[in-house]
N, C-alpha and C positions, 0 to 999 in steps of 0.2 A: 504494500500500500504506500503512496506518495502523498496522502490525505488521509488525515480525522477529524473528527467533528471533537472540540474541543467544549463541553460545557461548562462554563466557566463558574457559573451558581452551582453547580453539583460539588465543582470540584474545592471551591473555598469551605462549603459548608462539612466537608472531609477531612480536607484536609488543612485548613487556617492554622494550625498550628505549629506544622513545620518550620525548621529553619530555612534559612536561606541557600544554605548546602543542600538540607535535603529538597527543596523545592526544586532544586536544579539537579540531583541522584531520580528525583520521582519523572521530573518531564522525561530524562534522557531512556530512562528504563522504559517508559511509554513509546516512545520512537523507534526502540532495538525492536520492541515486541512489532510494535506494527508492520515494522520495514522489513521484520521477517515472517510476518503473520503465524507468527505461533510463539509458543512459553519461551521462557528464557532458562537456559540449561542451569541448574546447582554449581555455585562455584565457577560459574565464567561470569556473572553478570558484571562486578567488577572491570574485570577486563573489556567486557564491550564496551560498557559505556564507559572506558578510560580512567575507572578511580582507581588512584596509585597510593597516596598518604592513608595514614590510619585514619585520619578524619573520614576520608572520604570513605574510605573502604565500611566503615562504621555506621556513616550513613545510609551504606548500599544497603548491608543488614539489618538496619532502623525499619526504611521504606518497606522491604521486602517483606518482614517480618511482619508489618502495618495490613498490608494492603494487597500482599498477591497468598496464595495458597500454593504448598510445597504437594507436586501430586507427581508420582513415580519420578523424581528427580528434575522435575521441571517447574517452576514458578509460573504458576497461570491464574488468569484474572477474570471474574465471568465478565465484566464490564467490557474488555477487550475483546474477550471470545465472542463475545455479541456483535461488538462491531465488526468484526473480523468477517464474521459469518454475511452480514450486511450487506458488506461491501461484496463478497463476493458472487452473490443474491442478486444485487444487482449491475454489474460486469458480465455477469452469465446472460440478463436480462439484454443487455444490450447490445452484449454478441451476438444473439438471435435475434436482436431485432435488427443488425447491420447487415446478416445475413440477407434479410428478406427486405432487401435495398433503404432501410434506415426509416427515417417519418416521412408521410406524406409530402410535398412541399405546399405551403400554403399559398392557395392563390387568392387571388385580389380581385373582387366585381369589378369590371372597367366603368368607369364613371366618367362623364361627357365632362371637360374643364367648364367651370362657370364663366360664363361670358355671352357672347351672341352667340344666338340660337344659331343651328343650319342653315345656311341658303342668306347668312346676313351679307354685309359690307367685311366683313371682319372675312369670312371665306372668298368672297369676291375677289379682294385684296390680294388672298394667299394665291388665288388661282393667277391672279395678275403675273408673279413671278416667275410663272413658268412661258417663258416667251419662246419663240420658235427654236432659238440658239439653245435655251436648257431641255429641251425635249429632242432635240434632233440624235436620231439612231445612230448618226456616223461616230465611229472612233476618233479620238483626235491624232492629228498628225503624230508620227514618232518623229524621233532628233532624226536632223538630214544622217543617210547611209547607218539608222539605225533601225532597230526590232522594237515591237511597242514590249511592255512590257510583258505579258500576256504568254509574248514567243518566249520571251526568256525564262518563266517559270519554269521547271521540271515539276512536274505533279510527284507525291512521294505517297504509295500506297499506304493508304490508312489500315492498320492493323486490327480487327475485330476483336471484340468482348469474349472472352472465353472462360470456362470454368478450368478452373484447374485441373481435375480427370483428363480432360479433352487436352489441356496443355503438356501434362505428363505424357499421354499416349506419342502427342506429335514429337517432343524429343525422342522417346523411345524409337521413332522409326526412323530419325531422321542421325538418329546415332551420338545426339547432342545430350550432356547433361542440363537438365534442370538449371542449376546453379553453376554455373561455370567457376573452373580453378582461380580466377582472376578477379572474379567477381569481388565489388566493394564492400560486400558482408564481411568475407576475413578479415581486410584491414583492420575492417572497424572491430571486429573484435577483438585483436591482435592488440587495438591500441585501447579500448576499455578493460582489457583483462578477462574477458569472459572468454572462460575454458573451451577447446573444440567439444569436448562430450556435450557441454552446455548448450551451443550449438547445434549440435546434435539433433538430444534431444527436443529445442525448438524448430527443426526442421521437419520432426516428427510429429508432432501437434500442430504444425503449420497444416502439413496434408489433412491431419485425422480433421480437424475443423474443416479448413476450405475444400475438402475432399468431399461433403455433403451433396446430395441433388439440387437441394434447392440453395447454397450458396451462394453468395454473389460471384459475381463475373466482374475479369479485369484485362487490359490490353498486355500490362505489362508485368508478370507474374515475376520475377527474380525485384523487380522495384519495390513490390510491393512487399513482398519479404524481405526486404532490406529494410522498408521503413518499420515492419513488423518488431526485426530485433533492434533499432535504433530507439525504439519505443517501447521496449520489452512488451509489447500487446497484451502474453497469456501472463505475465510477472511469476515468471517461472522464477528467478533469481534476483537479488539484493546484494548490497554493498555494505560489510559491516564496520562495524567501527575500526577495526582496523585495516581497513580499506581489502578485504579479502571478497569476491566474488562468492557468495555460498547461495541455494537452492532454499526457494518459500517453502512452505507447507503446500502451496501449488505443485510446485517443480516438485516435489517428493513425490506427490500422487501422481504426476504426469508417467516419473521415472518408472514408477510401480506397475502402471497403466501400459505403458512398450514394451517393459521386459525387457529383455535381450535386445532388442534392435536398439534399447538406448544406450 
């Protein structure tokens, strides 16, 4: 998660008593949980959220003690666990609903500008400006010893919508991979840190979703799996505090969900 709803009446009327430490041990232990949507391990939480001195460390076990419950070795919170669940409630909600080309678009009654009616001075006028010279069908001259423009265009085949099945099949016979070795997904993974398995794996949840009948359709499928993991889409993975790439409580079930091929 990159977003929580922060209640701020809930949370004084809890917590108001804190120190200053611990208000800043409680926020950052809120942030670890959520950015990895799930408990926070026994004996790391320290370490995520960076408390080094006895103060702080003191404080970790203050909060923790307060406010999260110890269950098979992991610090979990129903308050989180709610939201957690929420959020992903509705993300699921809106994958299927991007599936089945997003919301309607809303359209607008056309409404006649106020002014003079039909058939006034005011249309009169407009018809006025179209004199024989703005209506005449001829082209105008090109430059002396040149092409209008027209000649010079190259038309460049427009590429049609496809599902992804259908685009899978046409590499398949056409001998091309999907993702080509050059392709600007490794870079960027290469320079965010995120693991080939990682990868991987979201290349396999890429199919299993846009792999559907009724998925949406796209011109340009390796683009759009680029922007897929540039935006981590499914939030398969997180960045912890100390800057290491590790796997949500998403990514885990994804993992769980391919087996072997992940």
């Amino acid at each position: 998660m990159n977003f929580y709803k922060r209640h701020i009446g809930d949370y004084i009327k809890d917590a108001a008593h804190l120190s200053l430490l611990e208000h800043g041990v409680y926020a950052r232990l809120l942030d670890v949980y959520y950015a990895r949507e799930s408990g926070i391990p026994d004996g790391q939480a320290a370490r995520l959220i960076g408390a080094r001195s006895k103060e702080e460390q003191q404080a970790v076990k203050t909060v923790l003690d307060e406010f999260f419950h110890l269950v098979d070795g992991v610090w979990t919170q129903k308050r989180c666990e709610a939201e957690i669940q929420a959020a992903n409630l509705q993300g699921e909600a809106n994958r299927l609903n991007g599936m089945k080309g997003g919301r309607p678009p809303k359209t607008k009654p056309k409404e006649k500008p106020i002014g003079f009616p039909s058939g006034s001075d005011s249309d009169n006028e407009k018809n006025l400006i179209q004199t024989p010279d703005s209506i005449s069908k001829d082209p105008p001259y090109p430059p002396r010893g040149g092409e209008t423009l027209a000649d010079n265009k190259t038309a460049k085949p427009k590429r049609t919508a496809i599902g992804l099945l259908s685009f899978l099949q046409s590499c398949k016979k056409s001998g091309t991979k999907p993702i080509s070795e050059d392709d600007p997904v490794f870079a960027y993974a290469d320079q965010a840190g995120i693991p080939q398995q990682f990868l991987h794996l979201h290349w396999l949840e890429f199919k299993a979703r846009y792999g559907q009948p009724d998925a949406k359709r796209y011109r340009d499928w390796a683009a759009v799996h680029l922007k897929s993991v540039r935006g981590n889409w499914f939030r398969l993975w997180f960045i912890d505090a100390q800057g290491n790439v590790m796997l949500t409580t998403v990514g885990e079930q994804a993992k769980r969900v391919h087996g072997e091929a992940a």
